[in-house]
C-alpha positions as a Markdown table, in Angstrom:
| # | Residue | x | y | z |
|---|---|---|---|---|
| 1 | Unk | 0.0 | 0.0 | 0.0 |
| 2 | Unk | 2.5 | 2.4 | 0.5 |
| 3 | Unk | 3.7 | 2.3 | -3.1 |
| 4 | Unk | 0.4 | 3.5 | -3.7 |
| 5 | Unk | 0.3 | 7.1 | -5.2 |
| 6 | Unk | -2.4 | 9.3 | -3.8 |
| 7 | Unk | -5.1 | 9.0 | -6.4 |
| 8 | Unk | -4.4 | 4.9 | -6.4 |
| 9 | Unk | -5.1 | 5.0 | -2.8 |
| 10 | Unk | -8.5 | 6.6 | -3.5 |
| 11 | Unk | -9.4 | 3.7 | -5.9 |
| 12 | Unk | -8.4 | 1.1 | -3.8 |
| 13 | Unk | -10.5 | 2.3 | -1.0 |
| 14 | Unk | -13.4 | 2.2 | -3.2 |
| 15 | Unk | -13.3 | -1.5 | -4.4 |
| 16 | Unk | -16.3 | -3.2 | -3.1 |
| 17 | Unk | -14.6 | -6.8 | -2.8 |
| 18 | Unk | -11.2 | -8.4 | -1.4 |
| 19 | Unk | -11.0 | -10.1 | -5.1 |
| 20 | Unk | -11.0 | -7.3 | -6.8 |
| 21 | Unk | -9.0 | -5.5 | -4.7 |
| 22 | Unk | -6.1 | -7.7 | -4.4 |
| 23 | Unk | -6.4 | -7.8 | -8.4 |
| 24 | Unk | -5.3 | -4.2 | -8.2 |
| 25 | Unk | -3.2 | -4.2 | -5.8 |
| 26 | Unk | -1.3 | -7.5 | -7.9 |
| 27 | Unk | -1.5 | -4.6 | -10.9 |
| 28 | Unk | -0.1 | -1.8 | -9.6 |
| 29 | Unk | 3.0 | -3.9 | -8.6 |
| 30 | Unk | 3.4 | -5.8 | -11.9 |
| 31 | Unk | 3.2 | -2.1 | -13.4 |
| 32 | Unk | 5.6 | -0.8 | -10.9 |
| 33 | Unk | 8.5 | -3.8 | -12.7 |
| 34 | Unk | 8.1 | -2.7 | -16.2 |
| 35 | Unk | 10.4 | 0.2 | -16.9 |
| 36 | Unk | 11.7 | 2.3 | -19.6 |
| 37 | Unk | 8.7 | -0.2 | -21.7 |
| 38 | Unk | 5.0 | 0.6 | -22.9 |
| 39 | Unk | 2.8 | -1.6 | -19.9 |
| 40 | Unk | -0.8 | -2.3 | -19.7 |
| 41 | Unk | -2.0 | -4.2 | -17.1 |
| 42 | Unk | -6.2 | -6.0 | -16.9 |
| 43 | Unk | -8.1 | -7.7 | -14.2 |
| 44 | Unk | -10.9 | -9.3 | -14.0 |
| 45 | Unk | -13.0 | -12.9 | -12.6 |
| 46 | Unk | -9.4 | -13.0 | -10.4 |
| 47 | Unk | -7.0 | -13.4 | -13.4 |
| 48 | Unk | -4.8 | -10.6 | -13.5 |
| 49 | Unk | -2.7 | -10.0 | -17.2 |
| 50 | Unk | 0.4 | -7.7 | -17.9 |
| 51 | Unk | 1.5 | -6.7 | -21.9 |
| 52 | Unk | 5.0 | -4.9 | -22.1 |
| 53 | Unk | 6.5 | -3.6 | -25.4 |
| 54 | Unk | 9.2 | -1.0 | -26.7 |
| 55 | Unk | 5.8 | 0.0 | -28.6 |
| 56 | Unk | 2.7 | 1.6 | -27.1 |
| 57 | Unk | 0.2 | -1.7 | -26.0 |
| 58 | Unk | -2.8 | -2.5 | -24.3 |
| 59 | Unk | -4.2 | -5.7 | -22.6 |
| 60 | Unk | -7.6 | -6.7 | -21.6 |
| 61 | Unk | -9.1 | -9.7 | -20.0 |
| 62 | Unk | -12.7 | -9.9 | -20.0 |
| 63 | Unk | -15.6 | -12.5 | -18.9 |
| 64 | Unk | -19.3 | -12.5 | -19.1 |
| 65 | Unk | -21.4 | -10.9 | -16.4 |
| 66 | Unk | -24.9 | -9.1 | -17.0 |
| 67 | Unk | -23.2 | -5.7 | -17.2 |
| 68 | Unk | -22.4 | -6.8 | -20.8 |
| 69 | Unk | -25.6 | -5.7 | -22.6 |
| 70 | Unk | -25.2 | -1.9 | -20.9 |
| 71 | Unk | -21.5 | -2.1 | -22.5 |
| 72 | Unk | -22.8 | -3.3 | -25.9 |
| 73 | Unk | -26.0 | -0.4 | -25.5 |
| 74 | Unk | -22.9 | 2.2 | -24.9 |
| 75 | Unk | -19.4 | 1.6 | -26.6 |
| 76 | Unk | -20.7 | -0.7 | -30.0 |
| 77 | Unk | -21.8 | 0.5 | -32.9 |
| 78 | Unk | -24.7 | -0.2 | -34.6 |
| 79 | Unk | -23.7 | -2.7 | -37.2 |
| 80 | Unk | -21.9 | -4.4 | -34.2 |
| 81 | Unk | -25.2 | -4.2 | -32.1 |
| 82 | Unk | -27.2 | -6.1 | -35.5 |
| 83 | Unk | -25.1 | -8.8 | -36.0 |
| 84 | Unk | -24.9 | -9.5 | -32.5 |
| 85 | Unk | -28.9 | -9.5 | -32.2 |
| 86 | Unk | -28.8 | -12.0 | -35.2 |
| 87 | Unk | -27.0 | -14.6 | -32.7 |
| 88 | Unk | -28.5 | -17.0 | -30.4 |
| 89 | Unk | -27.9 | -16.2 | -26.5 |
| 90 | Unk | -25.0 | -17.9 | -25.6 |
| 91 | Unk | -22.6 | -17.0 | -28.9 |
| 92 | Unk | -24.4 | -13.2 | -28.5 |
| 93 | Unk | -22.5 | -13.4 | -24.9 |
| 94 | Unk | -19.3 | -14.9 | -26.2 |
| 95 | Unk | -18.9 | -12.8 | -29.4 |
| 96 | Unk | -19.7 | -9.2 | -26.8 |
| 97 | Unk | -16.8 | -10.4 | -24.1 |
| 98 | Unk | -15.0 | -11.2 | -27.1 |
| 99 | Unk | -15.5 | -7.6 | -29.4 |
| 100 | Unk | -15.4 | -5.7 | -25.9 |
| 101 | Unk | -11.8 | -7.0 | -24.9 |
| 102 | Unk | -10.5 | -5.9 | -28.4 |
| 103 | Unk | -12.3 | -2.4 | -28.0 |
| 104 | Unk | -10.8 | -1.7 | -24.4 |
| 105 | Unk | -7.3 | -3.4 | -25.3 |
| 106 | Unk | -7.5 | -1.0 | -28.6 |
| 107 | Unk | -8.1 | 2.4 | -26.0 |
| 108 | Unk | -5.5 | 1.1 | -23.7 |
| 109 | Unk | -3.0 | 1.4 | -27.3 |
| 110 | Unk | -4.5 | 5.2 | -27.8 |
| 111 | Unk | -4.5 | 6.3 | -23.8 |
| 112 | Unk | -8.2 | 7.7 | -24.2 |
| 113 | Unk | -9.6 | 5.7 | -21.4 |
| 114 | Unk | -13.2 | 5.0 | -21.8 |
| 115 | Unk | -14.6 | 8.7 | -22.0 |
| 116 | Unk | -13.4 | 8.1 | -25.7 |
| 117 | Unk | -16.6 | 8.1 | -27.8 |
| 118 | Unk | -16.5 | 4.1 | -28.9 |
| 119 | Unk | -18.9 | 4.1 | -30.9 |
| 120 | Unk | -17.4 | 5.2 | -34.1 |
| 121 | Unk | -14.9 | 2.4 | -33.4 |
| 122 | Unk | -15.8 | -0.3 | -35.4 |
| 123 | Unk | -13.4 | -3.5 | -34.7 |
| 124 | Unk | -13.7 | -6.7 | -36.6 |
| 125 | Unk | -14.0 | -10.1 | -34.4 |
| 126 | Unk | -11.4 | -12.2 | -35.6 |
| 127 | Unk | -8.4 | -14.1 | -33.6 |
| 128 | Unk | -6.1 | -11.4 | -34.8 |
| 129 | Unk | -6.5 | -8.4 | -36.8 |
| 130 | Unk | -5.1 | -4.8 | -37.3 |
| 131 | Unk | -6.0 | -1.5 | -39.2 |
| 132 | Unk | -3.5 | 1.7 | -39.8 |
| 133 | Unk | -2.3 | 2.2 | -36.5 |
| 134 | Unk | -3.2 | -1.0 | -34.2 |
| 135 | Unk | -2.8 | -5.0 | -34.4 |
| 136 | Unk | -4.9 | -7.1 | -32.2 |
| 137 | Unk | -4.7 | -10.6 | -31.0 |
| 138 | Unk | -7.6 | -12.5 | -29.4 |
| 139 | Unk | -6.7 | -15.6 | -26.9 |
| 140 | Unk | -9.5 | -17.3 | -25.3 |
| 141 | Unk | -8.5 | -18.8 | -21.7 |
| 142 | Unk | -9.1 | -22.7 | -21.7 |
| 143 | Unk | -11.3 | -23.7 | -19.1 |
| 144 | Unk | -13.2 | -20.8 | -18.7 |
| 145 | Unk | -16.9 | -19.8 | -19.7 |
| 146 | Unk | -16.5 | -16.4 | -22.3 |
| 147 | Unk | -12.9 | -15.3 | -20.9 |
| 148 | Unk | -10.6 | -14.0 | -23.0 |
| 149 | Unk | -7.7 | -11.6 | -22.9 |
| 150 | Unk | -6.7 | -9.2 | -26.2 |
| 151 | Unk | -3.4 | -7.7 | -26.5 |
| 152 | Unk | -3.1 | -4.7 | -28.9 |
| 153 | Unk | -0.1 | -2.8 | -30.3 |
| 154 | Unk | 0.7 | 0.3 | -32.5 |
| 155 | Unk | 1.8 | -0.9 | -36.4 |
């Protein structure tokens, strides 16, 4: 805790469970071993994930919970939002963890956080991908329901 800077201390203190805070506080010290390197660290479901490159990149784990559907309402756009709706339930849920961990791993690459309008972001679901400025790769965990992690970089 006493790494902590100010403003970390503040979030910790605000994390509703012991999971989720020792998934931070795991975090902040795998970001506090990468240096002079791009690092993006993810939590979630109690896996915690690290990316370092000489190269701006982002990482994000993600897993299925019912706050998915407000995420897809939000951040998607509306091409993504129809062919999801054309899906049964169970690939709709798989195919939004999987899209939404490429779109957060993507805004971890451009350091807009998630006040970045993501709905004119349109990101192809594929294993791995890239457009101008970003490459993306998808890795589904084994052994776990709609849990993947995506890793993006700059081009």
């Amino acid at each position: 805790m006493a790494s902590l800077t100010l403003n970390e201390r503040d979030r910790f203190a605000r994390i509703p469970s012991r999971r989720r805070a020792l998934e931070f506080l795991y975090g902040r010290a795998m970001l506090r071993l990468s240096r002079n390197v791009y690092t993006s660290v993810s939590h979630s479901r109690g896996c915690v994930t690290t990316a370092s490159a000489r190269c701006p990149v982002g990482i994000d784990v993600a897993a299925w919970s019912p706050s998915i559907d407000r995420i897809v309402q939000r951040f998607f756009t509306a091409s993504e939002k129809q062919w999801l709706d054309e899906m049964s339930l169970e690939d709709r849920r798989n195919a939004s963890v999987r899209l939404w961990a490429i779109k957060e791993a993507c805004c971890k690459v451009w350091k807009k956080g998630l006040r970045f309008p993501l709905t004119p972001v349109h990101v192809p679901l594929a294993e791995t991908g890239y457009t101008d400025e970003l490459a993306w790769r998808l890795i589904d965990l084994k052994g776990t329901h709609a849990l993947c992690v995506a890793v993006a970089r700059s081009n």
